[in-house]
C-alpha positions as CSV (number, residue, x, y, z in Angstrom):
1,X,118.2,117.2,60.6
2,X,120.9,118.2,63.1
3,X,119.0,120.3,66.3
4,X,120.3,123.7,64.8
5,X,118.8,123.1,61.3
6,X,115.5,122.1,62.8
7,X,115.6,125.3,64.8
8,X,115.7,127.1,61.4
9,X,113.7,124.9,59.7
10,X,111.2,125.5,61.9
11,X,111.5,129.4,61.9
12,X,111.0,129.1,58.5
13,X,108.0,127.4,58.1
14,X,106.1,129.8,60.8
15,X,104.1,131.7,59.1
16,X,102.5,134.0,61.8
17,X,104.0,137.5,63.2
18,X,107.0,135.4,65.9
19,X,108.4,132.4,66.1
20,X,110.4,131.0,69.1
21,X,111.8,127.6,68.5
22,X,113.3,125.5,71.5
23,X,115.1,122.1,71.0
24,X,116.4,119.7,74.0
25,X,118.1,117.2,73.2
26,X,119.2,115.1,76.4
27,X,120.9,112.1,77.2
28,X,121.5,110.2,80.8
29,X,123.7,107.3,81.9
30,X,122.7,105.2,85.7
31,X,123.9,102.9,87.9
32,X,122.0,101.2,90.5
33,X,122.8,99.3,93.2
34,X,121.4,97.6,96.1
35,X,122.8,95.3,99.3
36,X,126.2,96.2,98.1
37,X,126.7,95.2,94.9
38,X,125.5,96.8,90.9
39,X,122.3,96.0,89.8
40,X,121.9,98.0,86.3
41,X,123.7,100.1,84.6
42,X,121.7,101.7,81.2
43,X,121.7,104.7,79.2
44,X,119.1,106.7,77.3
45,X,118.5,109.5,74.4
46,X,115.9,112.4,74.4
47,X,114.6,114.9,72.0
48,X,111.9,117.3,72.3
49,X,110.9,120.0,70.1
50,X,108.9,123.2,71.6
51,X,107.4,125.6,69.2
52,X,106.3,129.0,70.4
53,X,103.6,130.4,67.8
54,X,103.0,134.5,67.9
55,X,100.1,135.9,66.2
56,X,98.8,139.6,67.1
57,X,99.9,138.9,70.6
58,X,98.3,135.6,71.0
59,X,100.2,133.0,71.4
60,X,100.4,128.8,70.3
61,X,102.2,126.0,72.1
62,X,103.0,122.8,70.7
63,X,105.5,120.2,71.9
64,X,106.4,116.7,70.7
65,X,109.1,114.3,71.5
66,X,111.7,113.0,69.2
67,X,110.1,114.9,66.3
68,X,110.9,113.2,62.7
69,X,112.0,115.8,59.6
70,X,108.7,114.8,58.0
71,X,106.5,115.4,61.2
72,X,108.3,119.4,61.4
73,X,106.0,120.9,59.4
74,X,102.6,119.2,60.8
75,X,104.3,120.5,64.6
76,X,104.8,123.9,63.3
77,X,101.1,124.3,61.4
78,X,99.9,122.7,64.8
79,X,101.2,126.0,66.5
80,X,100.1,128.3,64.3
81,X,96.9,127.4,64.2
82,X,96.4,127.3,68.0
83,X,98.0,130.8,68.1
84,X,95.2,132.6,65.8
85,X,92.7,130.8,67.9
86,X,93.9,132.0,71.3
87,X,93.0,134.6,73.8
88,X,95.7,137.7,73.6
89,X,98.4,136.8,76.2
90,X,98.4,139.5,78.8
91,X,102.1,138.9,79.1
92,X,103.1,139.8,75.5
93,X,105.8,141.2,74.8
94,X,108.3,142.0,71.8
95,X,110.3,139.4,71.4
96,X,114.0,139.6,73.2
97,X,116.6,141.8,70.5
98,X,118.9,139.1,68.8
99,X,122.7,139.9,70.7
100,X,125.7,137.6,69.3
101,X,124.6,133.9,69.2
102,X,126.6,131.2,71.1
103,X,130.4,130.7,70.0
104,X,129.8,126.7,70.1
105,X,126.2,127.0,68.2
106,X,127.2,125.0,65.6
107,X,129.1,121.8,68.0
108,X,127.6,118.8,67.3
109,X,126.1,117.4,70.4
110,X,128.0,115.0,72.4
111,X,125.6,112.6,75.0
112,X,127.2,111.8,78.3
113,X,127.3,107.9,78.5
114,X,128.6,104.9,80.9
115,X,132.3,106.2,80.8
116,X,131.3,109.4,83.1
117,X,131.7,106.7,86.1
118,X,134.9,105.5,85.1
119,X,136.4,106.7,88.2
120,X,133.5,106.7,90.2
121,X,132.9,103.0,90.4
122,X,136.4,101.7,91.7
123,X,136.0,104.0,94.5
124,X,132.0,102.8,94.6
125,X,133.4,99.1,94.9
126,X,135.6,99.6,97.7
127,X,132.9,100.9,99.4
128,X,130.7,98.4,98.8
129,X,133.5,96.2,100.5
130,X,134.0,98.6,104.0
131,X,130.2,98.3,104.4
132,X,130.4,94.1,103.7
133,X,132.7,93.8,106.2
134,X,131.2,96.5,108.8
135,X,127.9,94.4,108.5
136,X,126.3,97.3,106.5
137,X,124.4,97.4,103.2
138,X,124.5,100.1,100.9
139,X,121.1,100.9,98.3
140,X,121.0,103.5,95.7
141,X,121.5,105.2,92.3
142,X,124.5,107.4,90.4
143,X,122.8,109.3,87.4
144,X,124.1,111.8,85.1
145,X,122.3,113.4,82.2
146,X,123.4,116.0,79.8
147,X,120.9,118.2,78.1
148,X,121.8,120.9,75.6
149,X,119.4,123.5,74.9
150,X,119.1,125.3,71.3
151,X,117.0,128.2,71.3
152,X,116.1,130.0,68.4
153,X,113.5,133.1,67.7
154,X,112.5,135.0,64.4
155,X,114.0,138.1,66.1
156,X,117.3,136.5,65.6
157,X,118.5,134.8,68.9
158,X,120.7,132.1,68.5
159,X,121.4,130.9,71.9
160,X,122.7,127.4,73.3
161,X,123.4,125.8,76.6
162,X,124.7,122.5,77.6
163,X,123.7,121.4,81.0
164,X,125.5,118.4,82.5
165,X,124.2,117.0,85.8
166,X,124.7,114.1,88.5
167,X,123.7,113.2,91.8
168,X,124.6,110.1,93.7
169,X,121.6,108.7,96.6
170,X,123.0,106.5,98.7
171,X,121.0,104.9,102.1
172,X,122.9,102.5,104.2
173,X,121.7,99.4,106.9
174,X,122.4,97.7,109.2
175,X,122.6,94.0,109.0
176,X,119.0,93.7,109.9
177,X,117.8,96.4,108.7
178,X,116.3,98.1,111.2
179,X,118.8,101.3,111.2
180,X,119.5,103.6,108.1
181,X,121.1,106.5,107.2
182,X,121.0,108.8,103.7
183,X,123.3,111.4,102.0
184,X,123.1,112.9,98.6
185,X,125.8,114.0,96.5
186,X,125.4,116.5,93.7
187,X,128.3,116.9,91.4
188,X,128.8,117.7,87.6
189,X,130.9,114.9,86.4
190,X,131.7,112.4,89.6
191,X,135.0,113.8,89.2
192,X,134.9,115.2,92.8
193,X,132.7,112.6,94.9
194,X,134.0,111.6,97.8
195,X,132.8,107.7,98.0
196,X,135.0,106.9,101.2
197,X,134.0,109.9,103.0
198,X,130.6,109.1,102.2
199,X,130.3,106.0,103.7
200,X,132.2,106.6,106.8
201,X,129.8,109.4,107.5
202,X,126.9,106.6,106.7
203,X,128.9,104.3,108.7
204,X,129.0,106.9,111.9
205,X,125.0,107.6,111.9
206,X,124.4,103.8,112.0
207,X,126.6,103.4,115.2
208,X,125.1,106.7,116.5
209,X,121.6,105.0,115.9
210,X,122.1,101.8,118.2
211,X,121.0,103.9,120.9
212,X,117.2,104.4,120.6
213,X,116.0,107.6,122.7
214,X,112.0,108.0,122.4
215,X,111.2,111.8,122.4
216,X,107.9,112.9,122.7
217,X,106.1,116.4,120.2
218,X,107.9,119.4,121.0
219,X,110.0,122.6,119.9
220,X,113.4,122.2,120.0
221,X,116.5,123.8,119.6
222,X,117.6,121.8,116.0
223,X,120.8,121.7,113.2
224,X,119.7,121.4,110.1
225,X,122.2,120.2,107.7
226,X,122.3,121.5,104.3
227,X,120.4,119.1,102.5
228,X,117.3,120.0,104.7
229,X,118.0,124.0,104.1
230,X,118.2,123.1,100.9
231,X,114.5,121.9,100.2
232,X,113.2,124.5,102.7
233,X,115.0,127.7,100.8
234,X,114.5,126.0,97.1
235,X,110.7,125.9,97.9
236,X,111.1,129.3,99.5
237,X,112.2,130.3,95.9
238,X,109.8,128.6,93.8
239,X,107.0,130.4,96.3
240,X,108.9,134.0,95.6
241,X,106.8,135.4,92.4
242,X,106.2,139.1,92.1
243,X,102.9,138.2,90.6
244,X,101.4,136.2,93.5
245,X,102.7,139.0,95.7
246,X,101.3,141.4,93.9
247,X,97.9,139.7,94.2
248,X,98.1,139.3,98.0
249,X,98.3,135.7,97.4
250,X,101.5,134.8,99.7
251,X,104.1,135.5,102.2
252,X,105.2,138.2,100.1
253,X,102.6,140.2,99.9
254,X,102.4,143.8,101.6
255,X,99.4,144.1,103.4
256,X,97.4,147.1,101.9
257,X,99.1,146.1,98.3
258,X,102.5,146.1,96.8
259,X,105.3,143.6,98.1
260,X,107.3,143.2,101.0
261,X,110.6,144.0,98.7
262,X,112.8,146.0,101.1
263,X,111.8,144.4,104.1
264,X,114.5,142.5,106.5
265,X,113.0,138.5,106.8
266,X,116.4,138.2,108.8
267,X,118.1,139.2,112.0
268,X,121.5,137.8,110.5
269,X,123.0,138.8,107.7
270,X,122.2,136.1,105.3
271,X,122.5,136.5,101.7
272,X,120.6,133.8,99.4
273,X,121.3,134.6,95.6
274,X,121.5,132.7,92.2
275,X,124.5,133.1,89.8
276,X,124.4,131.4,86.5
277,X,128.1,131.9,86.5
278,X,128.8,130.4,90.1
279,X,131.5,127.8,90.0
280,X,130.7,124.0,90.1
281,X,126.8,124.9,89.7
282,X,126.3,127.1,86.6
283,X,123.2,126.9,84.8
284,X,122.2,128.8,81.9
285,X,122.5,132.2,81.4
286,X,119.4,133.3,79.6
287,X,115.7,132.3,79.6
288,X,114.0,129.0,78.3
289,X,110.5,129.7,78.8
290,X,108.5,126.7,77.0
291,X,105.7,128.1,78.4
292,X,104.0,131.4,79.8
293,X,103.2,130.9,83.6
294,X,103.0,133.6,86.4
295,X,106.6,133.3,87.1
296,X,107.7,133.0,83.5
297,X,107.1,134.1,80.0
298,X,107.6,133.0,76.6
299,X,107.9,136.8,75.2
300,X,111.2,136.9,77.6
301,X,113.3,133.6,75.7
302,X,116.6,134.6,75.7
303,X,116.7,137.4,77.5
304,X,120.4,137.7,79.4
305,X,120.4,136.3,83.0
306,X,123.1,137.7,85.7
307,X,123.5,137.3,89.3
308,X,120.7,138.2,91.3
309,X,120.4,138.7,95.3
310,X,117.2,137.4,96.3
311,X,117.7,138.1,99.8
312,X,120.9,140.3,100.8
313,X,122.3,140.6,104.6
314,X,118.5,139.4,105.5
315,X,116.8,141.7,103.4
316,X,114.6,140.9,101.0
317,X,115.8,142.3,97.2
318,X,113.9,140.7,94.9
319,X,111.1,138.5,93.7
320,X,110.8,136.1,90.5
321,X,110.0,138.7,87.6
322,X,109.1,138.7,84.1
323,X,109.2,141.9,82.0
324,X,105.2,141.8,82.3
325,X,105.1,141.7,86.0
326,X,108.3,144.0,86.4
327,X,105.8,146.3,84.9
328,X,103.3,145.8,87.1
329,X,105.3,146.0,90.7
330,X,108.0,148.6,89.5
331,X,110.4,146.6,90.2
332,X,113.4,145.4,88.2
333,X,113.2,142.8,85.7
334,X,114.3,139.3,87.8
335,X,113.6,136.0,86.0
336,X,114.1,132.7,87.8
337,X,117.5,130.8,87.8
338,X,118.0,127.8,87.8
339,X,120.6,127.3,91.1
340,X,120.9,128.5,94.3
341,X,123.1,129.7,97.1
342,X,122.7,130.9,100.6
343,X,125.4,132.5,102.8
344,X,126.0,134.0,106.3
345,X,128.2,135.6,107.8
346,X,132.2,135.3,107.7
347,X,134.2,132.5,109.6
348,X,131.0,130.4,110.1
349,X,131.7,126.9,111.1
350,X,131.7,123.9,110.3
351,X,128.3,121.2,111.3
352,X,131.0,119.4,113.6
353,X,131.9,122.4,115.6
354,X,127.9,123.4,115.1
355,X,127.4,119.4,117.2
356,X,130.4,120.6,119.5
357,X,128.9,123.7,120.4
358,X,125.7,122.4,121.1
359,X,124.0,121.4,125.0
360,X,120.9,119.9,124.0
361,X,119.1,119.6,120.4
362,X,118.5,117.4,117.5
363,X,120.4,116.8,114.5
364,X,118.7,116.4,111.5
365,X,119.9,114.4,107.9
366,X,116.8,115.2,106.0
367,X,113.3,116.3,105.1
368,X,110.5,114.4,103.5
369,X,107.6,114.4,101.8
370,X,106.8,118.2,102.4
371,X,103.7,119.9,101.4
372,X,102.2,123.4,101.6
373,X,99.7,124.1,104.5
374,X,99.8,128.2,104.4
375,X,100.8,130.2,101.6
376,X,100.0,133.2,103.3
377,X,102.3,132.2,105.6
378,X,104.4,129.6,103.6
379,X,103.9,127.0,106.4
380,X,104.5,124.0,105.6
381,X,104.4,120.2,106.7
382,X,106.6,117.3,105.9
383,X,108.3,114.3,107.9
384,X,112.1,113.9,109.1
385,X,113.7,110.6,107.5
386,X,116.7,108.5,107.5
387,X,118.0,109.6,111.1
388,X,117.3,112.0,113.4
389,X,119.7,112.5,116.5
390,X,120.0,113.9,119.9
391,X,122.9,116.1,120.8
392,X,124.2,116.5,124.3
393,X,127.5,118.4,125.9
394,X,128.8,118.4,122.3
395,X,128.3,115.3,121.5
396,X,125.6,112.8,119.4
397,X,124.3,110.3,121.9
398,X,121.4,108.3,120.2
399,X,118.9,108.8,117.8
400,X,115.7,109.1,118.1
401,X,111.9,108.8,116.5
402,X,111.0,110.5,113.6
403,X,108.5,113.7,113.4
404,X,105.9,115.7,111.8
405,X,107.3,119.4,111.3
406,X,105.0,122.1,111.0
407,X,107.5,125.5,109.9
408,X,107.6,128.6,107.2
409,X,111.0,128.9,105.8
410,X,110.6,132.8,105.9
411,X,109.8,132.5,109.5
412,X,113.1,130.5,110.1
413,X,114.8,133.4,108.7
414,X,113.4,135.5,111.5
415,X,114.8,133.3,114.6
416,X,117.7,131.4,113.1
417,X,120.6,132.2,115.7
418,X,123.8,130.3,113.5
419,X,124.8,130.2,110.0
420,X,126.8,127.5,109.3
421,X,129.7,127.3,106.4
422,X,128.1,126.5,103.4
423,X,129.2,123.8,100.6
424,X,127.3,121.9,97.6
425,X,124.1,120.1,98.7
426,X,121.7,117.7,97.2
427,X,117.8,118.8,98.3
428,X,116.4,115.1,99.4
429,X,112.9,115.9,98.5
430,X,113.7,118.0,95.0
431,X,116.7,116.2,94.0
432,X,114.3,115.3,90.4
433,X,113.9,118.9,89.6
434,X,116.4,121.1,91.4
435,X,120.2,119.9,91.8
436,X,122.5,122.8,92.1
437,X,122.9,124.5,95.5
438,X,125.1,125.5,97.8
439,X,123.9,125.7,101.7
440,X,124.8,125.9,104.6
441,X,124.3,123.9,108.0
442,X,121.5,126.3,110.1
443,X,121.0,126.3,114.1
444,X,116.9,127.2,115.1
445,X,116.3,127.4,118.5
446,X,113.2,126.0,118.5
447,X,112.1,124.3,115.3
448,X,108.4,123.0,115.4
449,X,108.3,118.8,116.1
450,X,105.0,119.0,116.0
451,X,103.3,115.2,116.2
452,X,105.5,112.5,116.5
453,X,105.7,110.1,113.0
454,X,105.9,106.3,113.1
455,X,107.4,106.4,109.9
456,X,110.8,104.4,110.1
């Protein structure tokens, strides 16, 4: 069966009050390399069937990978069954009103495969030979996958998606490897990455790294670049849900009850929003819930998705909402997106005029391995990696050792003093499960170093 006949295949053999069917087929394509030259290059298929029993408001979940046509009716019967012996879902719902289904419903599905780099990896080897003759070695991965979402419902919905995305990691040496630099690219089709550019900018950190300056634990007045705002806000976002709120279980909660929807979290006007329609990073523009969770529910598949201000001129707007908890705060109905972007204000600058502008500080390239400490707060801890360097009179003179940071995204909102120009990012630390954003470079005055890390 083609994905669309096993969505109504499926629908068909329900037998219980709903049925919401959801089929992901997905496809990838990878390079690798390491000390300038390709390593392996491969590509892989993926299909997963999700069905969404509904009896009496209770509610079965089953999901199996690359499903056969005579295993269909076994998955189905399987979700039925663990529908009529569930607890009612305090989420339910009726299901989303069927509007016009996707023009391209019916378009066979077309993987991505090894041709996506075609244009990439002339540019890739040239690189690989500036770094070769610079004395520098280049390590990484190019991936691009393709996934095309079918979702179907007994209410009618008949709603498709096709997702493509890439990213390219690359970390440069030196010779003896005892200097290194990263940068991330995130793009839809390596059309529009920049190999050169990348490894000149790779090339500039190392030099900037021969000078080692030892600084000790401190605050300090710190640029972070937008892959670094990038996994701050995106876990900022994943932390946002009107439910926890509600429950006075985080950073959003009002104390005394209710939310903190309508209070400013910033002194400049910074805007932080997700657009399914937003050029070079749309996403899909209704919901795939495979599952009910406090920030998402199944009843809600396929309901339409449209730009939404999370935070507009530093004032928060909005929190992650299903129609159940929408019901509970009052507040409009707000799912999750799946990309994000955060803005300041007009004429910003670039991150080299940010370095020209600055006395003193650090320049960051990335964060690491960051974990929650707070959630009350949303304080949280991870390490700095891959470079991080002192600025003085304008200028990058050294870098110097790594550190522990202890910081709540929410409070950087509060004392950020500069909002760089913002441009497409890769998040270092989420790049597996959140690719599309667009940040911009951010000046703190005094962002908490607060142990030094011997992490090289």
């Amino acid at each position: 069966m083609t994905p669309q006949e096993m969505v109504e295949r499926a629908l068909e053999l329900s037998s219980n009050d709903g049925c919401v069917v959801l089929v992901d087929e997905g496809s990838t394509a990878n390079l690798r390399f390491a000390g300038n030259t390709l390593t392996t290059n491969g590509v892989a298929r993926s299909s997963r069937l999700t069905v969404i029993s509904i009896a009496g408001g209770k509610v079965g979940v089953v999901s199996r990978s690359a499903v056969r046509d005579d295993q269909l009716a076994d998955v189905v019967a399987a979700a039925d069954a663990a529908a009529r012996e569930a607890q009612p879902a305090e989420d339910a719902r009726p299901l989303v009103e069927a509007g016009p289904a996707s023009p391209h419903w019916d378009d066979e599905v077309v993987p991505t495969d090894i041709e996506v780099f075609r244009r990439f990896t002339p540019a890739l080897g040239e690189a690989f030979a500036a770094a070769e003759a610079g004395g520098r070695k280049l390590y990484g991965f190019a991936e691009h996958s393709l996934t095309t979402t079918f979702l179907g419902t007994s209410a009618g919905v008949r709603l498709r998606h096709d997702q493509p995305t890439g990213r390219l990691e690359v970390n440069a040496k030196s010779g003896d490897l005892k200097r290194s630099a990263w940068a991330g690219v995130s793009t839809e089709d390596f059309t529009d990455v920049d190999v050169s550019a990348l490894g000149s900018s790779l090339a500039q950190r190392l030099e900037w790294a021969k000078n080692r300056v030892e600084l000790p634990a401190g605050r300090y007045e710190t640029l972070l670049p937008p892959s670094a705002v990038a996994d701050l806000m995106i876990y900022m976002f994943w932390s946002a849900g009107a439910r926890d709120a509600l429950d006075g279980r985080t950073v959003f909660s009002k104390p005394g009850g209710g939310t903190r929807v309508g209070e400013q979290l910033a002194r400049l006007p910074v805007t932080l929003t997700s657009d399914p329609a937003a050029p070079g990073i749309s996403c899909a523009p209704f919901v795939t819930a495979h599952a009910s969770s406090r920030e998402s529910s199944v009843f809600d598949n396929g309901l339409p998705l449209s730009r939404t201000d999370w935070i507009k001129d530093g004032r928060l707007e909005a929190l992650l909402q299903t129609r159940h908890s929408a019901e509970l705060s009052g507040l409009p109905v707000t799912p999750a997106i799946d990309n994000l972007i955060m803005t300041g204000p007009d004429g910003a600058a670039s991150l080299d005029d940010m370095i020209a502008s600055t006395r003193r500080g650090l320049l960051l390239t990335c964060l690491w391995y960051i974990r929650e400490v707070d959630p009350q707060t949303l304080l949280l801890t991870g390490l700095t990696r891959d470079g991080v360097y002192l600025v003085e009179n304008g200028e990058v003179v050294g870098e110097v050792n790594n550190f522990r940071f202890n910081e709540s995204p929410v409070g950087l909102l509060g004392r950020m003093t500069e909002v760089g120009e913002g441009g497409r990012t890769l998040p270092r630390e989420w790049s597996d499960y959140f690719q599309r954003a667009i940040m911009p470079a951010v000046r703190v005055p005094d962002f908490n170093m607060s142990t030094v890390s011997q992490a090289n």
